[in-house]
N, C-alpha and C positions, 0 to 999 in steps of 0.2 A: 351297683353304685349309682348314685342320686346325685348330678351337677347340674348348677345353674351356672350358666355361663353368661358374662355382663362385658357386653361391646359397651365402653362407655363412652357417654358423648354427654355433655351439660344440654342440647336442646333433645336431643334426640337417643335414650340409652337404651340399646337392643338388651334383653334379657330372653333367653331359653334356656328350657329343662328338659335334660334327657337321663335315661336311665337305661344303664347296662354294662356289658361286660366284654373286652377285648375280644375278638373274635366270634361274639356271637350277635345277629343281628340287637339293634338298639331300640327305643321308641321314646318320640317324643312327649314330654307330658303337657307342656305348654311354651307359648312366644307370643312375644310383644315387645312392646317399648314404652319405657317411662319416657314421659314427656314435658317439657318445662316451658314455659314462653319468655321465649328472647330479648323480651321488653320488663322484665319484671326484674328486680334487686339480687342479685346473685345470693343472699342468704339466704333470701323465700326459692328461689330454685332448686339451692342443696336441701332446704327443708324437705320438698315436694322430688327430688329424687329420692331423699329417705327412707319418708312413707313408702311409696312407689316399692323401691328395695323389698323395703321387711314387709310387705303386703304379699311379693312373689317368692320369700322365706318362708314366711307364715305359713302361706296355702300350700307352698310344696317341698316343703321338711329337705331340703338336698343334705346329702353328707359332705359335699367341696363345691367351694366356686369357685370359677376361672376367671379370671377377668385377662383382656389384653393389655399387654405390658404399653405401656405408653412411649412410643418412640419420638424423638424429635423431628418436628415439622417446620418448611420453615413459616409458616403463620402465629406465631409466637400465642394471639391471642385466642385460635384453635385448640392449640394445646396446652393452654392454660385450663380450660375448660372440660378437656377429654381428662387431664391430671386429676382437677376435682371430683368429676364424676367418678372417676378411679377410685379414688380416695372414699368417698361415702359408700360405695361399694365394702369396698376392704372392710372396713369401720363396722358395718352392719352386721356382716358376717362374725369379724371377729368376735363381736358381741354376745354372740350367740355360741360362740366357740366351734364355729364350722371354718376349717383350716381353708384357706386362701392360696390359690398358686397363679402366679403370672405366667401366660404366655405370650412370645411375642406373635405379631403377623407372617412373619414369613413362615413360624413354625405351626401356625392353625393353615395357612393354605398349603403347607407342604404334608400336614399329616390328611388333610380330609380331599386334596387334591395328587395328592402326589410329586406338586411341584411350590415349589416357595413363591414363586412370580407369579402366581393363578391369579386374573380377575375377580371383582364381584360375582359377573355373571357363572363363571367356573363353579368359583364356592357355592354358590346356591344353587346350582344344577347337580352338586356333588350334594349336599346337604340333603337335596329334595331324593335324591337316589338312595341314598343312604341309609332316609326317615322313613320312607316311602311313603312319602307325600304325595298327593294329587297335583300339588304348583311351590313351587321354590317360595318361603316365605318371604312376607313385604313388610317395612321397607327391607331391604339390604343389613340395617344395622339389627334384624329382626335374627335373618338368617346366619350373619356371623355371629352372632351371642351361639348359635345352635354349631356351628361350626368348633368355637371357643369351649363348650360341654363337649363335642367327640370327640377332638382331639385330647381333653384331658381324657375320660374314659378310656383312650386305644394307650396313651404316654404315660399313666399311672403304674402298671405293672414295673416296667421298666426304670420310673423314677423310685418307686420302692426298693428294689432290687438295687441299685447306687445309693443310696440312704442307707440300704443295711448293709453293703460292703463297706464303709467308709464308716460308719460306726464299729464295726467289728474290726477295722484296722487302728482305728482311734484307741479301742478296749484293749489290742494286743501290742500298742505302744504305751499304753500306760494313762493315754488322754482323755481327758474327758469332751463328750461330743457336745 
């Protein structure tokens, strides 16, 4: 399996792509981040995370992206911003009909760390072990996008597996899913 994972942030949106399979070691394909300037009209920003997006679609075909679930912060106009970038995200993908799952933060550092409260520093020391990277990637919003792809990879089996329980209980009550 082929996921791009989108830490999103309107100045700063971490994107990585890993490829592989529960249990067996992973490899990254690529990381970066889309980047916007803070002084510029917020529709030329979502324009230019767009691009950005389908540029790191285009070159590297994923079958799912992750993006992180946006939770409330109290900087109201942070998270207006991280929502957007969420959102053009989402949008890009669906476009192309590559199915989209949110996760949140506690559940990308509790799958790639083991613990839901792990620092940056954590996740990216776990990320670089993981990838077996030579240096935990930069910025930070680089290496949880790469975080946000392992975690889907290792939680997909498992979210399949309640998808088709709960279909096939839906089927033997009569419902449709």
């Amino acid at each position: 399996m082929r996921v791009l994972g989108v830490d999103p942030g309107l100045t700063r949106c971490g994107i990585g792509v890993v490829e592989g399979v529960a249990g067996r070691p992973l490899t990254m394909l690529g990381v970066g981040v889309v980047r916007t300037p803070a002084d510029a009209d917020i529709g030329h920003r979502l324009v230019a995370m767009e691009r950005g997006i389908e540029e790191w679609l285009e070159t590297h075909r994923p079958e799912r992206v992750a993006v992180e679930r946006v939770f409330s912060q109290h900087n109201v106009r942070t998270v207006m911003g991280t929502a957007q970038a969420s959102a053009v995200a989402m949008l890009c993908a669906s476009r192309r009909g590559i199915p989209v799952t949110l996760h949140t933060p506690s559940e990308v550092k509790a799958a790639v760390t083991g613990s839901g409260r792990a620092d940056k520093a954590q996740v990216g020391a776990m990320v670089t072990r993981l990838l077996r990277l030579d240096a935990p990637p930069r910025p930070a919003d680089a290496a949880d996008a790469l975080a946000l792809a392992i975690c889907h990879i290792w939680r997909a089996p498992a979210q399949n597996r309640l998808q088709q329980a709960v279909a096939a209980h839906h089927a033997r009550k009569g419902h449709t899913a």
